[in-house]
Structure formats: C-alpha cells, structure tokens
N, C-alpha and C positions, 0 to 999 in steps of 0.2 A: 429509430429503426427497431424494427420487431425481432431483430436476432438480440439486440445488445438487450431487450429487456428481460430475455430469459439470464445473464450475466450478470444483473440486477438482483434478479431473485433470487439467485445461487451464487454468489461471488465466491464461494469455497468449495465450489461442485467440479473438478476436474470434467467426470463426464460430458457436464453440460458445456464447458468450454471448447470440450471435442466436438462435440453436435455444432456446435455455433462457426468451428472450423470450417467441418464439414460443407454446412452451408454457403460461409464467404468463398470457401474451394469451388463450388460447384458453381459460381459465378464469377470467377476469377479474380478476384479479392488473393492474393495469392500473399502478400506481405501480411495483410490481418490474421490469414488463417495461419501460419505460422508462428505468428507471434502466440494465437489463442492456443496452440497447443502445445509451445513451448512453458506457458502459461497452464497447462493441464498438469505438465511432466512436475514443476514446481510443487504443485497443489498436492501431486500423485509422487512422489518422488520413486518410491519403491513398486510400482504398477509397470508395470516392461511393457501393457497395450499401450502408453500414450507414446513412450521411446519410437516405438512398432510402426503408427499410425504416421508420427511425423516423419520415421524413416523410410514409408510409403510413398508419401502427398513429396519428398525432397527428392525420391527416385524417378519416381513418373515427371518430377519437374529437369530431370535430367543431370540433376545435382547428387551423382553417384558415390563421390568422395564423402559431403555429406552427409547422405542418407546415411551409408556402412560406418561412418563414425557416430551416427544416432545409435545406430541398433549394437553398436559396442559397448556403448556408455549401459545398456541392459544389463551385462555384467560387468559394470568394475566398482570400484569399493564394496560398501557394505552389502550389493545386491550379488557378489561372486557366488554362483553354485552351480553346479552340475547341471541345474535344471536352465538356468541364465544363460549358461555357455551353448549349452545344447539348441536353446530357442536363437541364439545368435548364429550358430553355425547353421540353424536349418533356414534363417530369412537369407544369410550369405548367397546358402546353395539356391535358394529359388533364384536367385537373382544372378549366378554365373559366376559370383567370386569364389571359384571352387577352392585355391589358397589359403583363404580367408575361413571356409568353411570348416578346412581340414584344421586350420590351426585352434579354432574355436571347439570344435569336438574333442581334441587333442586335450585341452584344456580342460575340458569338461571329462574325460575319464581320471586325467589327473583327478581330479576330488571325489571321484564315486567312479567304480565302472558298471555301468551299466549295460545290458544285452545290446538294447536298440542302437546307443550311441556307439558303443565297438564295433556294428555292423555298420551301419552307417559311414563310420570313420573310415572302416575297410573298401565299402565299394567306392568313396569320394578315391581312397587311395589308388583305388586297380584305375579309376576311371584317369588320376595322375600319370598311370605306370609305376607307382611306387610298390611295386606290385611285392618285395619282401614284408616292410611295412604294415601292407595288407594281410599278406599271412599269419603275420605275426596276431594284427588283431583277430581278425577270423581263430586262429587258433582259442585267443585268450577269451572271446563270446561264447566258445564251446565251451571253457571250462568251467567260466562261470554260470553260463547256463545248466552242464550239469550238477554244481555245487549245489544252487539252487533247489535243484529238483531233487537232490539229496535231502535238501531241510526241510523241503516242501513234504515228501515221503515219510521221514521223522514225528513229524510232527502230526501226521495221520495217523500213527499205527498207538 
C-alpha cells in the first residue's frame, strides 16, 4: 500500500504518521488511523498537535469521553504549563465542555496569570453564572494588565 510506504521511509517521523492517519481517516480505516497517531503521540511525546489531532478524529468519531481525556493528557506530567492548560481549556471550550474548560484555565493561571487566560476564564464564568468568580478575575486581568503596562512604560523612559 502506498500510504505504509511513506511509514517505511520515516518510521521515526511522527508527522508522517499523522498524514498517513489522515489518509486511512479519509477513507475509513478508522482503527488504523488511530492506532498511526497514537503511534505519532509516542514518537512526539511532548508535541500537544498529535494529543489535538487524535482528540479531534475520537470527537467527530463521537467518542467524547475519549477525545477530552486525549486533549488532557496535553497537560499532565512533565508537559504541565500555563500554555498546556490553556491549549486544553480552549479545545474544551470549542467543544461545549464549558466545566472542563473553566477548570483547565483555572489551572493554567494557577502557574502564570496571564491577561488572556483571566479574561477568558471570567467570560467561561459569567457564561456559568459564576458570575462573583468572574469578577474577581476580571478585576485581577486589570491589575495585571496595568502592572504590565507599568513595566512596559519603565522600561521605555
């Protein structure tokens, strides 16, 4: 088969093993393509696109429990950061687990606060009715946004 022989060529290529996914996907090979990009995520360990990719192809398969425990595994052990938690809360939110999104951003200002993810966190909140919660971040994205702009101004003059 002309997909396994690019697997051949690259047997240490995560990427290529997604393409090949890809492909068995697009013709419903649905066990193969799974297995090649469980098989990417190995190769790629620390790469959160292949987690992303399989936690796509297990959603659209209707396999939601799944999927949202692919795109968690993006942040746990050595891959935990702010930037992880935040890439897991924003595929959550695309996907309607707004719980799930809140707890993941939650997560992710725990190790950094960040403007975007505090805002973020606050509208996933109002859109809950946690609506103090919300305040509270909203308040704490203003302060840190003007802290910011304090050091950013410093650092000009």
């Amino acid at each position: 088969m002309l997909f396994r022989s690019l697997l051949t060529a690259k047997p240490k290529d995560a990427a290529a093993h997604v393409q090949v996914a890809e492909w068995l996907r697009s013709i419903d090979r649905t066990d193969e393509a799974i297995a090649l990009y469980r098989r990417a995520i190995e190769l790629a360990p620390q790469e959160a696109q292949y987690r992303e990719a399989l936690g796509e192809f297990l959603f659209a398969l209707d396999r939601k429990a799944d999927a949202i425990a692919t795109w968690r595994e993006i942040a746990s052990g050595s891959r935990k950061s702010a930037e992880s938690f935040s890439r897991v809360g924003q595929l959550l939110k695309n996907h309607d687990d707004v719980a799930g999104a809140i707890a993941a951003y939650a997560e992710a200002i725990k190790l950094e606060s960040r403007v975007a993810d505090l805002l973020t966190l606050a509208r996933l909140q109002r859109e809950s009715k946690q609506f103090d919660a919300s305040v509270k971040h909203i308040e704490q994205a203003g302060s840190l946004a003007e802290s910011q702009e304090d050091q950013i101004g410093r650092a000009h003059v």
